[in-house]
Phi, psi and omega in degrees: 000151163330313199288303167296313170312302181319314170296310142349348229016038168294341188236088176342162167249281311217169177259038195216170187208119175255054198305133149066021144301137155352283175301007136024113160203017161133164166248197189224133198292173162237194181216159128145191203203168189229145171230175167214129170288101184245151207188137157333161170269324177294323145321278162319356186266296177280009209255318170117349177002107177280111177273096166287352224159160101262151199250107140289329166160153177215169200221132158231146170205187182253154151263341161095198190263131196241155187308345220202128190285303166280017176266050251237157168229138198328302138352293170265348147302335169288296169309316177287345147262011170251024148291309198299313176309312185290317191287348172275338165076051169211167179255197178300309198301320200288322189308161182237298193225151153222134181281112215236198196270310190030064165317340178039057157236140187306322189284284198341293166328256209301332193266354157287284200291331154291002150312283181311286197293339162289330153292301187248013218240024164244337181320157169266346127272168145321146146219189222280097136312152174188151182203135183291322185325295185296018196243308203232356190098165212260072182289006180073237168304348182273333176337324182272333205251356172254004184258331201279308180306316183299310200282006202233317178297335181292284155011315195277296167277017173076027205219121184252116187283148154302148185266108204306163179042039159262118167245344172201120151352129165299127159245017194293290177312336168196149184280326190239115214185152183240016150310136157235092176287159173280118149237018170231135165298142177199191183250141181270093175248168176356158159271148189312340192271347177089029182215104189292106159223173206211155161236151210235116161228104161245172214211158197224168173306334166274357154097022200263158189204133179216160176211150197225137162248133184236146169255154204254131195275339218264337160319292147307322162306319209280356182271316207271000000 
């Protein structure tokens, strides 16, 4: 139950959804749902499509069982993306942005972000955090497929927005670090390799974990 979650610290008191802030305390549910047209590229080509996106590739895995229902573990978020990495045949260096789960419950939160800095946190740039959760809210099950669209319409237009009511980084998992949350809006161009990507990662209460890399197609025409 709302009652129970709430106690749990699952459910924010506050009229804000504070993702991978310090001040963290829970979320705020939302309502609404997402759809996507998904199509062969070659397809989608010949069709005449306006191609938002392409799917480099993707990982579902479990996390099994953790001491804590909200509680996911950092281990296996790691894993299911340097799974997502291998099967795009790109390296940590290549991501631009993530779209990441931010749940803005404190355990949740830091066991995401220590995940991100043992994967990228070596990078020799920085790259994007950013999460929707603070703009519409916890839609549940609609949750993923409203991250991927946010991340792909971010793509289209060449524009990474800020994570709204963020004032300072959970830094707990590490002091030093190449997480960069987005907290100023800004513009996305190309990457030195001439390809804008991005990962899409959430994760559900039942320890199930997925991660997506996605690439900008127009990007890729202009190489070819």
């Amino acid at each position: 139950s709302l009652i129970t979650e709430r106690q749990q610290g699952g459910l924010t008191g506050k009229n804000s959804v504070r993702s991978f802030d310090v001040d963290a305390d829970g979320i705020l549910l939302g309502e609404g749902c997402g759809l996507l047209l998904l199509k062969k590229l070659s397809r989608a080509i010949h069709d005449g499509d306006h191609i938002y996106g392409v799917i480099k590739s993707c990982s579902i895995r479990n996390s099994g069982k953790t001491f804590y229902p909200l509680a996911p573990s950092p281990e296996a978020h790691e894993r299911v993306i340097l799974d997502a990495l291998k099967k795009a045949k790109i390296s940590t260096d290549q991501i631009d942005y993530l779209e990441g789960q931010g749940a803005a419950t404190k355990i949740s939160d830091q066991a995401e972000l220590m995940a991100y800095n043992k994967v990228f946190g070596k990078r020799k740039r920085p790259f994007w955090l950013t999460n929707v959760k603070a703009n519409i809210g916890h839609l549940e099950t609609p949750s993923g497929v409203v991250s991927v669209i946010k991340t792909l319409l971010s793509m289209n237009a060449g524009y990474v927005p800020k994570i709204l009511n963020l004032s300072e980084l959970n830094t707990t998992f590490a002091a030093d670090t190449n997480v960069a949350a987005v907290t100023q809006g800004h513009e996305w161009h190309e990457s030195q390799r001439g390809v804008k990507y991005a990962s899409v990662h959430n994760f559900g209460a039942g320890g199930t974990n997925a991660h997506i890399v996605l690439h900008h197609h127009e990007d890729l025409k202009k190489r070819s």
